[in-house]
N, C-alpha and C positions, 0 to 999 in steps of 0.2 A: 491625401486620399482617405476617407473614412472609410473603414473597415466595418464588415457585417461578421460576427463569429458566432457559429452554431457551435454551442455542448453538448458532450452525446454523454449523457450519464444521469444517472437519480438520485446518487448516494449522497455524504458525507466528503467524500473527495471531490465531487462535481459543485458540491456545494461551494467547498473554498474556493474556485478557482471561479466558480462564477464572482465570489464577492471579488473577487484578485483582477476577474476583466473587467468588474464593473466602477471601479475607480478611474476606468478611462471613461473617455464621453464617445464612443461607439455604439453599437447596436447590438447587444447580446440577443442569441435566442438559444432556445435550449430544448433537448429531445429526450426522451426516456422513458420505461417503463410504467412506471410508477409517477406517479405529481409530487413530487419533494415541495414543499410548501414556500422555504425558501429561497429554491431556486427559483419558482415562481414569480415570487414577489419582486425578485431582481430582474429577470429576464422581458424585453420587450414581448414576446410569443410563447407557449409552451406546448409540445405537441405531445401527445400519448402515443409510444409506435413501441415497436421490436428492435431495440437496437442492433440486435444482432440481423437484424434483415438489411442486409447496405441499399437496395433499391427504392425503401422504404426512408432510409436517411437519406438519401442522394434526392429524392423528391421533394423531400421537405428542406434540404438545403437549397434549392433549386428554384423551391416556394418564394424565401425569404431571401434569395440574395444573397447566401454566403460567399464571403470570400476565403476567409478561413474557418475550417472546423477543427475541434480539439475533443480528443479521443478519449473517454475519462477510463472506464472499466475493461479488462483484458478480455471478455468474452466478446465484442466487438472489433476487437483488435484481429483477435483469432477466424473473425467470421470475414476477414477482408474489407473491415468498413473503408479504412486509410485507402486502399487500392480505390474503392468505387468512389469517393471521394476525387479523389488524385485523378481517374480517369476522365469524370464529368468534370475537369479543370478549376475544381476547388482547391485547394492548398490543406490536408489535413498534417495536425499535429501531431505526430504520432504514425508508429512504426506500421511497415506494410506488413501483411499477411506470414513474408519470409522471415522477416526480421524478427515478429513477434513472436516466433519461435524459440528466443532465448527464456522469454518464459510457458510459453503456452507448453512447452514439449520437454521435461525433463532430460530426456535422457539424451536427445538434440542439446539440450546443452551443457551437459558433461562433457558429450564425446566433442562439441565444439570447443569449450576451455582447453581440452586433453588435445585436441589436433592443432591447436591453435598458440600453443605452449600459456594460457594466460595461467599465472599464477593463483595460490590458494585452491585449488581444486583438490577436492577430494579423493581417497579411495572408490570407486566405485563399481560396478556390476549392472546390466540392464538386463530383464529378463523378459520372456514373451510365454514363458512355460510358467505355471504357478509352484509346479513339486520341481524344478530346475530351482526356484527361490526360495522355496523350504528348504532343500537340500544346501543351499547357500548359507542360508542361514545356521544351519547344524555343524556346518565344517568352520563356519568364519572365527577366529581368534579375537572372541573382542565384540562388542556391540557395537549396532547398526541400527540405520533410518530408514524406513520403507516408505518411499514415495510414488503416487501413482505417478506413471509421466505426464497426464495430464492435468487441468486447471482445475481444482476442488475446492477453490474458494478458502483458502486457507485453513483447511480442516482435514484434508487429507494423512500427512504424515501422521505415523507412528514410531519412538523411538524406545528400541528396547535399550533394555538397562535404565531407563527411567521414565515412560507412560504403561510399558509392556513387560511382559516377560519374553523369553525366544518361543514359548507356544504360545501364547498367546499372540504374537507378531504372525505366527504362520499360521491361525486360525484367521488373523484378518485378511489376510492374503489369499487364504481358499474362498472366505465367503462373500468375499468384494468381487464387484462385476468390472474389472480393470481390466484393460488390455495389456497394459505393459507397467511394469514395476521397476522402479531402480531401487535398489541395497548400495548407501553408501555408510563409510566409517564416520559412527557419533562422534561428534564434534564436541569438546567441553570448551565452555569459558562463560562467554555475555555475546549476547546476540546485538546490532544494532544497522542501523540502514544509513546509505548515504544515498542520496538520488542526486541524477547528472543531467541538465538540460542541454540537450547534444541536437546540433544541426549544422551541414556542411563541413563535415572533420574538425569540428572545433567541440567544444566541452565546459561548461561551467558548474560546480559543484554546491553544493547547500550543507547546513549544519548537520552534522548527525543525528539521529534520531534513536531512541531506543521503544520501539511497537513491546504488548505484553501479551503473547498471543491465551495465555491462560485463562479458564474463565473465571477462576474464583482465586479470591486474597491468599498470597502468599504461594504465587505461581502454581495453585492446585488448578486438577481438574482437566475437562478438553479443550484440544486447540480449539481457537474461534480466528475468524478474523481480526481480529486487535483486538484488544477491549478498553487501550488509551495508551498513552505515548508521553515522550517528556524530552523536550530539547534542553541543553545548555546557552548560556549571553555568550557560551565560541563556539567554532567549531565541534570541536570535541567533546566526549561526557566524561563526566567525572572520575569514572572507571576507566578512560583510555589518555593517551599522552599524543601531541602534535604529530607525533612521528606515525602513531596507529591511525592517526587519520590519513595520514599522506598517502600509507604502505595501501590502507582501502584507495584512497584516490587514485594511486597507479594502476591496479589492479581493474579497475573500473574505464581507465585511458587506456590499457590492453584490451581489453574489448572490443570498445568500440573502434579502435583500430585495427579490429579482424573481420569488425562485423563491415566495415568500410562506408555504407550510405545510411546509416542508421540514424532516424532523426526521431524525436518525439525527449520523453523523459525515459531513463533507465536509473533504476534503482539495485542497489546493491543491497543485498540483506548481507550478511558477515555475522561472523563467528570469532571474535578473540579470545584466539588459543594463547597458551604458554608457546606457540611458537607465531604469534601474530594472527594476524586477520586472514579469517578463512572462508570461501563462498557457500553458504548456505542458500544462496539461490540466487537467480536474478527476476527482476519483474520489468515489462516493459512500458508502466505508465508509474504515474505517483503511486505511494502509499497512501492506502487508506487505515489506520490516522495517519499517517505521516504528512498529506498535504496539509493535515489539518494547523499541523507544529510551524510546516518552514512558508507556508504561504502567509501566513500573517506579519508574519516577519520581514517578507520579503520588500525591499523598499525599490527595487527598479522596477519601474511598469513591466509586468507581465505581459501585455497586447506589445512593448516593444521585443521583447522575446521572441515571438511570435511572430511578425513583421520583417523582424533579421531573416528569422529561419526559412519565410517565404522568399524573400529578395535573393537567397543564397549567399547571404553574409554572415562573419563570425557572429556567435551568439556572445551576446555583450556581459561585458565584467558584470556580473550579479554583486548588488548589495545588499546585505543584511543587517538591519537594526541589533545591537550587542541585548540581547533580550533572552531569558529562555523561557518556554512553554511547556503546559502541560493540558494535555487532551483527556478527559474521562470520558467513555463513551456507556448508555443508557440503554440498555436490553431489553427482549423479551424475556420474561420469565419461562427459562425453561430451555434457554438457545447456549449453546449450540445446537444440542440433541433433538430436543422436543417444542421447541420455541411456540408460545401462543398467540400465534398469528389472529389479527383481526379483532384485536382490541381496539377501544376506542383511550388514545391518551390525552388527557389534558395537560397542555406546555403555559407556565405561565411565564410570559416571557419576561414581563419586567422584574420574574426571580432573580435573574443571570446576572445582573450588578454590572460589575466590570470584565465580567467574562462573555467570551464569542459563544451565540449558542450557532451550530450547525445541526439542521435536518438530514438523516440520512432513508435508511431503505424503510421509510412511512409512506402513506399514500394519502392524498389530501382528498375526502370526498364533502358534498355539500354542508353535512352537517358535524363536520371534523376531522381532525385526523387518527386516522388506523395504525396500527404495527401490520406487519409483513414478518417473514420468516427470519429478516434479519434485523440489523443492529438499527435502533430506534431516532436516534439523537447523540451529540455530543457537545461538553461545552471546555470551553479554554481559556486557560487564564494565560496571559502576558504580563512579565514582571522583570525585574532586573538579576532574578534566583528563583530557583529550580523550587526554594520553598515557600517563597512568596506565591509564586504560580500556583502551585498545587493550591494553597490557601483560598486563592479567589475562583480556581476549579470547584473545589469543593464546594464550598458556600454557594455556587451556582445549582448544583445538583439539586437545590429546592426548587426547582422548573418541574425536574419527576414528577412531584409527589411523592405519595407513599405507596402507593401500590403498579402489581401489575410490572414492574420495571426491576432491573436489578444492574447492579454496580461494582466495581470492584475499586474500594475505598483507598488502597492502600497506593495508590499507583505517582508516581513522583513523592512518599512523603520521604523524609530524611530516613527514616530506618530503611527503606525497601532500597533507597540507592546507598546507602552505606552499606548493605549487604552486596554490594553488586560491586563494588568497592573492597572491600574485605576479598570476596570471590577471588577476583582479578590478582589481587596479591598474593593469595595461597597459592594460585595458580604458578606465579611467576616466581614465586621463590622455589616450589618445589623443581 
């Protein structure tokens, strides 16, 4: 049976997965905000809508035929696209409205890990009062993350004892328009992500990923959304050992055996402490970079992924090329904070050599492509090591240009993961 699959997304993650369905000979179409230029070019249709409107996606699937849709970014997730999908008897990928509550709702998923016994969870606290969370914060023994409970695009937290001080944390907290706040206890170690392709109680797992949410070289500055990623040719990174991925993998099979119908992709963010792998959050679709790392990689058809997960069969052993990657991603000047939205970039694509260029939150209009508020492009190298990668990353970054755009250079080179390395072991010895 030929499948027709609609993408609901515009970024950099919608990207890869379009390239990832388009190596099947089906019918891609694809919906989003924004015209990502990319996806364009791969997609048989492209509609310009509100993803976050499901009646608006439910009609355009409706247009084209979908049989399956695949749910890229959590703000749709959140707005119940998966349910209106599911109802007009499309097959969506990706989690309903309840479910995507393990990320859309912090504090829903503390107290769910916490009622639920899954392991790695942290200390934590939820608040609805703002001076109940000051006051939290003045008695607490020890520094803390202040996280809004809702979706902030990966720019929300603040941690004291190292982006803040304790007043400064409580001034962000008076002067933010949040509803609700969690304080949980700062976690030390090396952050890194596993994502889990889950449908029908079953579970298959991808290489680790280490995202750099900082924006500038040498882990300075604000969070951003990523600003580039670096897988290893295993499982594991460099900084961790067989056993710290399994101890995430468990962790991550607790879950989704609390969560019970939970399908789509779940990501684990983690934290390796001196006492192992710790939740630093969960997300309910890929990482963005992170799809950018494990879907090139991936060598079992993705549309068979897909197909399982619609027929209500195990999701099929995943295989992975022994490869590792590295993602740099291409900014506006000025982003996180103040990003220059609406520029005109020139991409010269035959700069990229051997590396993958992904288009992410650009917008394609007649006479080129623009920046938007967020992250521009990104490109990737695959290699048989983490510093070959980086290598043919790098060298690709002559797509930029020189202006207008900003980078952060340092990301998979040998120094930045030998510190992360070094890290991990002061850790453990101490």
């Amino acid at each position: 049976m030929s499948e027709t699959v609609l993408l609901i997304g515009g970024g950099g993650r919608e990207h890869a997965i379009a390239r990832a369905l388009k190596d099947s000979d089906d019918d891609l179409y694809a919906c989003a905000g924004n015209r990502n230029p990319g996806i364009d070019r791969i997609a048989d249709g492209f509609e310009t809508l509100e993803t976050t409107d499901p009646d608006a996606v439910v009609d355009y699937a409706e247009s084209v035929g979908a049989t399956i849709g695949v749910v890229g970014p959590e703000s749709p997730l959140e707005a119940g696209v998966a349910d209106a999908l599911e109802e007009a008897g499309i097959y969506a990928f990706g989690p309903k409205e309840e479910d995507a509550r393990i990320e859309t709702d912090k504090a829903f998923q503390r107290r769910f890990m916490q009622e639920n016994d899954v392991p790695g969870c942290p200390d934590f606290e939820t608040f609805d009062d703002v001076e109940a969370a000051c006051e939290f914060i003045d008695e607490y023994d020890g520094d803390l993350a202040i996280k809004p409970a809702g979706l902030t695009g990966g720019k929300g937290v603040r941690v004291i004892g190292d982006q803040v001080t304790p007043e400064e944390g409580k001034a962000y907290i008076r002067e933010s328009d949040y509803d609700r706040i969690v304080l949980e206890e700062r976690l030390i170690g090396e952050e890194f992500t596993i994502q889990a392709f889950v449908a029908n109680e079953t579970l298959e797992t991808a290489p680790a990923v280490q995202d750099h949410k900082r924006a500038y070289e040498g882990d300075a500055g604000p969070n951003t959304g990523g600003m580039g990623s670096y897988s290893d040719a295993t499982t594991h990174l460099p900084f961790m050992t067989e056993a710290d991925y399994e101890a995430a993998v468990s962790i991550i099979e607790a879950t989704v055996d609390a969560l019970d119908e939970y399908r789509g992709i779940l990501y684990g963010q983690f934290m390796l402490t001196a006492d192992g792998p710790k939740v630093v959050e969960f997300n309910a679709r890929f990482g963005d970079p992170e799809a950018m790392n494990t879907l090139p990689v991936l060598e079992t058809d993705f549309l068979d992924v897909l197909t399982a997960a619609r027929d209500g069969e195990p999701i099929p052993k995943l295989e992975f090329t022994d490869r590792a990657t590295v993602c740099k991603y291409a900014v506006p000047e000025g982003y996180p904070t103040d990003p220059a939205a609406g520029a005109k970039v020139e991409v010269d694509e035959e700069s990229a050599g051997d590396a993958l260029l992904y288009y992410a939150s650009v917008d394609e209009r007649d006479d080129g492509i623009y920046t938007t508020t967020s992250r521009a492009f990104a490109v990737v190298g695959v290699a048989d090591s983490i510093t070959e990668a980086e290598e043919i990353a790098e060298d690709a970054l002559a797509v930029a240009g020189d202006e207008g755009l900003h980078v952060r250079h340092d990301i998979g080179t040998p120094d930045l993961v030998q510190q992360r390395i070094d890290h991990v072991n002061t850790l453990r010895d101490e």
